[in-house]
N, C-alpha and C positions, 0 to 999 in steps of 0.2 A: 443444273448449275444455279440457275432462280433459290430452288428450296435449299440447295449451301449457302446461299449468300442472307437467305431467312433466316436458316437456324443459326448462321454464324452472329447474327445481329441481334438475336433473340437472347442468343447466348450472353453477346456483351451489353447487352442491357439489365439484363437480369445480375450478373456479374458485381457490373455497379451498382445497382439497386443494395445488392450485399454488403460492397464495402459502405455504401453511404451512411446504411441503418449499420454497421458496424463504429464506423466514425463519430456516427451520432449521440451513439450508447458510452465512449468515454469522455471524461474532462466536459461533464456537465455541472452547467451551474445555474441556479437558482435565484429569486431576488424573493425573501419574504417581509412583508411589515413588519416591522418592527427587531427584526435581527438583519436584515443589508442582504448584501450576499454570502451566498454559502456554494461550497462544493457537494454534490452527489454524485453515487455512482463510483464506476473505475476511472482512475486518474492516472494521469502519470504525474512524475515530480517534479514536474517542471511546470506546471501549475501552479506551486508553492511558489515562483517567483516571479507570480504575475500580480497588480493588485489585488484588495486589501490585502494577499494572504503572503507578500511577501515581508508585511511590516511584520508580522513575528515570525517571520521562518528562518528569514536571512538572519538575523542578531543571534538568535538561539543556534543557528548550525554555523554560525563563525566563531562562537566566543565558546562553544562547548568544549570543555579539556574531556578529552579520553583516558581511558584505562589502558595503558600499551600493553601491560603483562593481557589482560583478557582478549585485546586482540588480536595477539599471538595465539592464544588460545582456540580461539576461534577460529583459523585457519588451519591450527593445526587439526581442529576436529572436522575441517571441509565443509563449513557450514553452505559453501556452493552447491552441496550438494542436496541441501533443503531446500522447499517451499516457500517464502513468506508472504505469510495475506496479513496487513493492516487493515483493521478497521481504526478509522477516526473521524473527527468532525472540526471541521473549520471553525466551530462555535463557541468549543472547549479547550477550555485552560491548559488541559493535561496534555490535550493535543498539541498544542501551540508550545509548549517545553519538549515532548519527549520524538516529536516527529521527523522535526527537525534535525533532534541529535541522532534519530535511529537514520536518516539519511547517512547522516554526514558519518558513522560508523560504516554502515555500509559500501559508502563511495571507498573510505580507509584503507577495507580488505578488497575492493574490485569483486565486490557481493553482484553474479550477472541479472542486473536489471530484468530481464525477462523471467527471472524466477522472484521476482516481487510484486505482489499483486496490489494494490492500492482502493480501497473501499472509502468512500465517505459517504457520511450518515446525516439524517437530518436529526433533529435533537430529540425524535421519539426512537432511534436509532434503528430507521428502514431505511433502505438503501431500494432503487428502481427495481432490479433486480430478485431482491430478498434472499442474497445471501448470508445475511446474518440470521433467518430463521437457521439454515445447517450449522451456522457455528455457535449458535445459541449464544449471540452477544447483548452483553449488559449493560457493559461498561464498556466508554473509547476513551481510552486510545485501547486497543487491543492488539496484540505480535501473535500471529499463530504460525508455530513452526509445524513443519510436514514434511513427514519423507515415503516417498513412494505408496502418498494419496494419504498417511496414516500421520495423522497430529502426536507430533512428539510432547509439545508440550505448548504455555501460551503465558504470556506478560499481559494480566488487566491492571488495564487505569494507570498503574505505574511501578516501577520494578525496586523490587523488596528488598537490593541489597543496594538502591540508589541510583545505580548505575543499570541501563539495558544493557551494556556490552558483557556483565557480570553474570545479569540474569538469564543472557543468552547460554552464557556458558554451564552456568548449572543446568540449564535443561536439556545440552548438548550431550553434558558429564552423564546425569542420569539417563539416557536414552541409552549410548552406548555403553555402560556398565556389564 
């Protein structure tokens, strides 16, 4: 009885131990000289409406107009049933416009949250982790779509026809062909 009541306790300690060093690893953030703070690491998006990072997140994801023809588009190609991994940096410009708006597209179509993975970089663009060594990132903001483990396609720095919800969809179009 003793040694259950051990390993029962052993077990929930260790347990927590896991979630805590899990907890710890996202929605970290940084304070450096001479740039404030910053975000690293995985996030969620609900970060973006804490300060500093809500002074451009919230104006960019309330005033952005959408594209309704692409997202329809978009739903109709089931983009639910991709991946997406953002890399970006709370530091850059491009993030601060396009992040925002790839939210607020996705909240749109009811994109499930848990298949959005959130990376931020610090301005040599490493992340705790290093997951941008596998995705060989250059430039952020980056959109890497994947479907079942395999990169369909990806949006750097900023998307080519103006519009993400656009360039979603051409590399939805092109995957399925």
């Amino acid at each position: 009885m003793i040694t259950n009541i051990a390993v029962v306790s052993c077990l929930a300690f260790t347990v927590s131990q896991v979630n805590a060093q899990v907890a710890a690893s996202i929605n970290q953030e940084v304070e450096i000289a001479g740039d404030g703070k910053m975000l690293i690491g995985n996030q969620v998006k609900d970060q973006f409406l804490k300060a500093p990072y809500a002074d451009w997140y919230v104006k960019e994801h309330d005033e952005y107009t959408m594209d309704q023809k692409a997202l329809n588009e978009l739903k109709k190609y089931n983009i639910d049933s991709y991946t997406i991994t953002l890399f970006m940096g709370t530091w850059c410009e491009d993030s601060h416009r396009d992040v925002p708006r790839l939210m607020r597209i996705l909240e749109e179509i009811n994109y499930p949250a848990v298949k959005l993975i959130i990376i931020a970089v610090n301005r040599k663009k490493e992340s705790p982790s290093g997951q941008e060594k596998h995705y060989k990132i250059e430039k952020v903001p980056t959109i890497i779509l994947e479907k079942d483990g395999k990169e369909t396609g990806r949006i750097v720095e900023m998307p080519t026809t103006g519009y993400i919800e656009r360039d979603l969809v051409e590399i939805l179009k092109k995957y399925n062909k």
